[in-house]
C-alpha positions as CSV (number, residue, x, y, z in Angstrom):
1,X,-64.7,-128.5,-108.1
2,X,-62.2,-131.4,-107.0
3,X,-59.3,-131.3,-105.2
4,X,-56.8,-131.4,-108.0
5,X,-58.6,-128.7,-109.9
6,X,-58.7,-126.2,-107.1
7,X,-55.0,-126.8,-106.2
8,X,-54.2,-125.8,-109.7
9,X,-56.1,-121.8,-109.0
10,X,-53.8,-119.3,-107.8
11,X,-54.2,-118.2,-104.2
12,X,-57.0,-115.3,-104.5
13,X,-58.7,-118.0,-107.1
14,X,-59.2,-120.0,-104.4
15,X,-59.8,-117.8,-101.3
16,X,-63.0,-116.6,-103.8
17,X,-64.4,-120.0,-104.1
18,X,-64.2,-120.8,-100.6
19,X,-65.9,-117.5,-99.3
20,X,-68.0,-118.3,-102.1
21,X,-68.9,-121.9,-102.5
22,X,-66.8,-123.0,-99.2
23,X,-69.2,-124.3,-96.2
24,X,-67.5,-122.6,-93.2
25,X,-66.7,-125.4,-89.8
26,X,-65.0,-123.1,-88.0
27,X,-61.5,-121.6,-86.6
28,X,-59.3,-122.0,-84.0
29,X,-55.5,-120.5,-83.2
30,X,-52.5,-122.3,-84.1
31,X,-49.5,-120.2,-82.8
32,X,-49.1,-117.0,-84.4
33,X,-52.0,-117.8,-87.0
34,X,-55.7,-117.7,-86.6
35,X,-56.5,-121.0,-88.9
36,X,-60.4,-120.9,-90.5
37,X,-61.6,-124.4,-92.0
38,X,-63.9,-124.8,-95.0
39,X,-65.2,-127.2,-96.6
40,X,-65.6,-127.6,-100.7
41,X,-66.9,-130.4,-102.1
42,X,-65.4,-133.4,-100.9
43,X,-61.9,-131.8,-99.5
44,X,-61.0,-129.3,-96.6
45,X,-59.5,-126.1,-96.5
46,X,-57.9,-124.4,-93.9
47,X,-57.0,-120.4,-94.4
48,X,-54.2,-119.7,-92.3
49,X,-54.3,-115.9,-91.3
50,X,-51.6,-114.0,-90.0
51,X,-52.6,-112.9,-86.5
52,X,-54.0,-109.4,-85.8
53,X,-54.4,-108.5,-89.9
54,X,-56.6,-110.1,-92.4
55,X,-53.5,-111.3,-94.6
56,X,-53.9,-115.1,-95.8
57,X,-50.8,-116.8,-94.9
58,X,-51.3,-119.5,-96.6
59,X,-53.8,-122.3,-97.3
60,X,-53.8,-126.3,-96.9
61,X,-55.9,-128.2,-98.8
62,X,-56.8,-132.2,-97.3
63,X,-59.0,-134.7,-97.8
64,X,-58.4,-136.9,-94.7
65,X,-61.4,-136.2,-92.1
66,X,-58.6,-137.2,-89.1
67,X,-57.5,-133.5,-89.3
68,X,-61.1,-132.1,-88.7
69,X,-60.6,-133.4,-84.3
70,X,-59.4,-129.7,-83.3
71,X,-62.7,-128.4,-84.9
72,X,-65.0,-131.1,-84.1
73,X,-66.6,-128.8,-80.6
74,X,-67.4,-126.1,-83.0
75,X,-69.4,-127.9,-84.6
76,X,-73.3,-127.8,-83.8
77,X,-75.2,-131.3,-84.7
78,X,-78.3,-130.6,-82.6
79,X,-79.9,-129.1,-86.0
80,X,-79.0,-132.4,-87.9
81,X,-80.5,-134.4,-85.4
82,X,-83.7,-133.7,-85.1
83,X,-86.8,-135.4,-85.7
């Protein structure tokens, strides 16, 4: 899936493929939201969720890798390291 093609699904469309197909780098809170970032392929997703309920907000979909620094300490590289 690229980027342009999964910007075209509708919202639950693409909620599906990322719980499906999406490799999960984790969450964070950003205000009233509690923001969960996936990857797909060769973009980023982050699923904004509206605090205390499990309704989606609304997702942002990016390719640039300078937005992945707030999630950057979740992520565990000991694995991928060793020998």
């Amino acid at each position: 899936m690229d980027f342009y093609k999964f910007r075209m699904l509708d919202k639950n469309e693409q909620i599906d493929l990322l719980y499906k197909e999406g490799i999960y780098i984790g969450k964070l809170k950003e205000g009233n939201s509690i923001v969960v970032l996936y990857q797909l392929d060769s973009f980023y997703v982050k699923i904004f969720y509206q605090k205390y309920r499990c309704y989606v907000n609304r997702l942002y979909c990016f390719t640039s890798t300078a937005l992945l620094e707030p999630f950057l300490d979740q992520v565990n590289v000991n694995d991928m390291v060793k020998c």
